[in-house]
C-alpha positions as CSV (number, residue, x, y, z in Angstrom):
1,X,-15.7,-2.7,-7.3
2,X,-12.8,-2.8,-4.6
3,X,-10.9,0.6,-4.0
4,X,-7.2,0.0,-4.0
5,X,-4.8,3.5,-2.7
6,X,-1.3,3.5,-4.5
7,X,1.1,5.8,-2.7
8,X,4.6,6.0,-3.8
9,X,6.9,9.1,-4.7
10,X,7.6,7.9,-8.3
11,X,4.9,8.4,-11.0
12,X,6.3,5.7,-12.9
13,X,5.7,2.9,-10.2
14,X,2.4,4.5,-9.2
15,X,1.4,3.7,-12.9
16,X,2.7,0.6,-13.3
17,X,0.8,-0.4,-9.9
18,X,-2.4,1.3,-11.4
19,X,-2.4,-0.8,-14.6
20,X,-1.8,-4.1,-12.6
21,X,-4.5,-2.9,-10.3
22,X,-7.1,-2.2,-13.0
23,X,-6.3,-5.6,-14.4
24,X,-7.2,-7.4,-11.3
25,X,-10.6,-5.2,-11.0
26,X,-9.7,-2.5,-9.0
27,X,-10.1,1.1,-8.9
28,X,-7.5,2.8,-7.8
29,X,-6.9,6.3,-6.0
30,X,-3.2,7.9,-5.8
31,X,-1.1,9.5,-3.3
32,X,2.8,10.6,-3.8
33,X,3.5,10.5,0.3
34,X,2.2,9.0,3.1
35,X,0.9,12.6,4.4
36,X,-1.7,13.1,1.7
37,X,-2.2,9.7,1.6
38,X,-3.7,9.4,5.2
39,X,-5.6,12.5,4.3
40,X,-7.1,11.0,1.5
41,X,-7.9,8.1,3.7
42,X,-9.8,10.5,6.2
43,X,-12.0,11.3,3.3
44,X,-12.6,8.1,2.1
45,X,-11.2,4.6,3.7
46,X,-10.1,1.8,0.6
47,X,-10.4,-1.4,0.7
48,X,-6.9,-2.0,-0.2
49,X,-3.4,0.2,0.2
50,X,-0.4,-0.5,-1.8
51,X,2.5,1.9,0.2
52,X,6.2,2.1,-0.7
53,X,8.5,2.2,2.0
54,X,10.7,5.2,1.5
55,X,9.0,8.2,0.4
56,X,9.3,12.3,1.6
57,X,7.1,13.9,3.7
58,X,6.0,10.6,5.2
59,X,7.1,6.9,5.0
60,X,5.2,3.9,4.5
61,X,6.0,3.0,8.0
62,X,4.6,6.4,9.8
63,X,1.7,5.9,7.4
64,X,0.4,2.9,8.0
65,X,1.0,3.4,11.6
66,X,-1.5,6.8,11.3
67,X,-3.8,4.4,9.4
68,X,-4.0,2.0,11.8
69,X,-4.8,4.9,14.3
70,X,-7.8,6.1,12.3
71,X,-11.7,5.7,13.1
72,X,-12.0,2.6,10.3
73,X,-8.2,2.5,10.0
74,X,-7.9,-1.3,10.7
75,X,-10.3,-2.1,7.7
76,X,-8.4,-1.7,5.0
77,X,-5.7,-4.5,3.5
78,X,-2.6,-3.0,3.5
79,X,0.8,-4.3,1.6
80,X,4.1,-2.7,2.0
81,X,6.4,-2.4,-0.9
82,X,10.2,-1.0,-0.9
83,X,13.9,-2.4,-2.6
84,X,14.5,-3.3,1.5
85,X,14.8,-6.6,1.7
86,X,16.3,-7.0,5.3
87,X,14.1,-9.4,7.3
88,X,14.2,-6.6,10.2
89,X,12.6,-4.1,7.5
90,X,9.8,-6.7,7.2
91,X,9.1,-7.5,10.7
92,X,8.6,-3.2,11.3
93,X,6.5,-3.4,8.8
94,X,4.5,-6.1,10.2
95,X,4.4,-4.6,13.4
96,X,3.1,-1.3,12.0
97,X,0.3,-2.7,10.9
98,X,0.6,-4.4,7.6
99,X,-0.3,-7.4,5.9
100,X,2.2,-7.9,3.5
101,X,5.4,-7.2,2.0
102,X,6.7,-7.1,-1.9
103,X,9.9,-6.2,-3.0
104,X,10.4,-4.3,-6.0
105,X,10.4,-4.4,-8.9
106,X,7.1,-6.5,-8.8
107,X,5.0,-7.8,-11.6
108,X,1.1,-8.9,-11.7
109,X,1.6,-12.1,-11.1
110,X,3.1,-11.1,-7.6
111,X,0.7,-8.3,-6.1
112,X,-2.4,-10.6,-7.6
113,X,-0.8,-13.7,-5.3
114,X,0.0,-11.4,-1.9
115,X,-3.8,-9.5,-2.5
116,X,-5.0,-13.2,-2.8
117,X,-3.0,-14.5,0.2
118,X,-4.3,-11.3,2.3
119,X,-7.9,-12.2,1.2
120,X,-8.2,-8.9,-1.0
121,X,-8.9,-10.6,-4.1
């Protein structure tokens, strides 16, 4: 079974991503910033990260950018999500490292189509 990382700042969202994550055969491992996020990923890489954009500590940006730094760090399929919908928000994101972008509010219907587009499904 695939390993999917949630990281976000609101419990709500990170439980909404976990039941849509369960439902398309995941398990799932949380993180409420990017800081304990990375160190959870220096313990054990997933196979999938789900990262909101805006968060304390550290963004999704700086995170994926450690991530992509990391021994293994390239490995996992990573998907940005924020409210930013400014097409300069998504190209730093793609630069940083990630494979995809949803906006929020999102639904399963939307991360099962961008993990499927990625090649995570």
């Amino acid at each position: 079974m695939k390993n999917c990382l949630i990281v976000d700042d609101s419990r709500v969202i990170r439980a909404v991503a976990r039941r849509i994550l369960a439902g398309l055969g995941f398990q799932t491992s949380e993180a409420g910033d990017g800081k304990a996020a990375l160190d959870g990923c220096m313990e054990r890489m997933p196979d999938v990260v789900l990262v909101d954009w805006n968060m304390p500590v550290m963004n999704g940006i700086d995170f994926v950018r450690s991530l992509r730094r990391l021994p293994k760090g390239g490995d996992p399929k990573v998907v940005v999500c924020t409210t930013e919908n400014d097409v300069d928000c998504v190209r730093q994101a793609m630069e940083a490292g990630a494979d995809e972008y949803i906006m929020k509010p999102f639904d399963s219907d939307i991360v099962g189509s961008k993990l499927e587009l990625i090649g995570a499904l």
